[in-house]
PLY file of the C-alpha trace (Angstrom):
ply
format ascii 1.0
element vertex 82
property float x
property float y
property float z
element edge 81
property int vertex1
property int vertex2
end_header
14.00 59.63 -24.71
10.84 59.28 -27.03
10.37 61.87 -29.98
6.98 63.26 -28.16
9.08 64.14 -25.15
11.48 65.94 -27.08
8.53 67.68 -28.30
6.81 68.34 -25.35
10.36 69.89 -23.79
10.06 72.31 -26.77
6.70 72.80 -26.34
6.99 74.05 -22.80
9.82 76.38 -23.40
8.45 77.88 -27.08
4.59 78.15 -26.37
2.41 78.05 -29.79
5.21 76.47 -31.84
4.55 73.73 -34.38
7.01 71.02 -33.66
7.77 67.79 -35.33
10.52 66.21 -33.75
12.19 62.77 -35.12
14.47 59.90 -33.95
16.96 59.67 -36.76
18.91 56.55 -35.57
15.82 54.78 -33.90
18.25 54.98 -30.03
16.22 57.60 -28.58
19.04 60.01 -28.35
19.43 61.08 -31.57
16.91 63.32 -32.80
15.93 66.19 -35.72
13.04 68.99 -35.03
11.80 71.37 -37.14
10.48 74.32 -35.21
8.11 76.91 -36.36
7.67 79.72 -34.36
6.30 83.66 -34.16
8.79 84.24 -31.18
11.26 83.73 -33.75
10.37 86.73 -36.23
13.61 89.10 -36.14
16.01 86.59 -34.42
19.14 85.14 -35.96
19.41 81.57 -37.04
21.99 81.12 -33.91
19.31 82.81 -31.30
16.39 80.63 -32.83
19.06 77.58 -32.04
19.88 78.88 -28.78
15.94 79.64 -27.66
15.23 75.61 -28.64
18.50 74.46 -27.10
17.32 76.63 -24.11
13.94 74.86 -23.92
15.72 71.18 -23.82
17.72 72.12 -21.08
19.90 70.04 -19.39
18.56 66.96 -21.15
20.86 67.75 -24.18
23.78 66.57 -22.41
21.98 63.79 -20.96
18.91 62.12 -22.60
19.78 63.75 -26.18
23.38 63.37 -27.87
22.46 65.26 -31.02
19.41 67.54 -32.04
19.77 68.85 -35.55
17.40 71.83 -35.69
15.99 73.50 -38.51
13.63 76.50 -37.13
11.85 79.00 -38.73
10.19 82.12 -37.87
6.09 81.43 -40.03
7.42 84.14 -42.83
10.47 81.72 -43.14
8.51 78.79 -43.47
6.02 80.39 -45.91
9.23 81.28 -47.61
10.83 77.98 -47.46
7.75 75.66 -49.00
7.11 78.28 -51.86
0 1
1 2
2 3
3 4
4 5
5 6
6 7
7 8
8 9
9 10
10 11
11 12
12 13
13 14
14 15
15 16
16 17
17 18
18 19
19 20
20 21
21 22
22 23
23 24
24 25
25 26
26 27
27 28
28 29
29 30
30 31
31 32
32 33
33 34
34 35
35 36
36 37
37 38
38 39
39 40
40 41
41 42
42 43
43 44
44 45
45 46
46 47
47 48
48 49
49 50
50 51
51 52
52 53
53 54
54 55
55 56
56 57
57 58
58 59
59 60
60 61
61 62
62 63
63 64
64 65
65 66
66 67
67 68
68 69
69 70
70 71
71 72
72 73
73 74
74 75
75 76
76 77
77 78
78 79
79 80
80 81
């Protein structure tokens, strides 16, 4: 699966995120996204997980073997790069 599918999955179920999505072993199944989102203000690390997980679907047992995720709500990330 390319990196700008993986994005576009995301995309679909997390409207208005900024994405950037990578293939970390160059096989097309192993990828890491960061995912910046208002939908995540006042959720837990493990719900912000579970909401991107969500949005891949099925394909994370299929097209995707590993997705390591570091998501932020834009607070966090303001937080994060300061």
């Amino acid at each position: 699966m390319d990196p700008e599918a993986v994005k576009e999955l995301i995309q679909e179920g997390i409207p208005g995120a900024n994405i950037e999505v990578v293939d970390t072993t160059g096989t097309k199944d192993h990828f890491s996204a960061i995912v910046i989102s208002d939908s995540f203000e006042g959720l837990s690390l493990v719900e912000q997980h579970q909401a991107v997980y969500q949005a891949v679907g099925d394909h994370m047992t299929k097209e995707i073997h590993a997705l390591q995720l570091k998501t932020y709500s834009p607070a966090q990330w303001a937080q994060h790069n300061t």
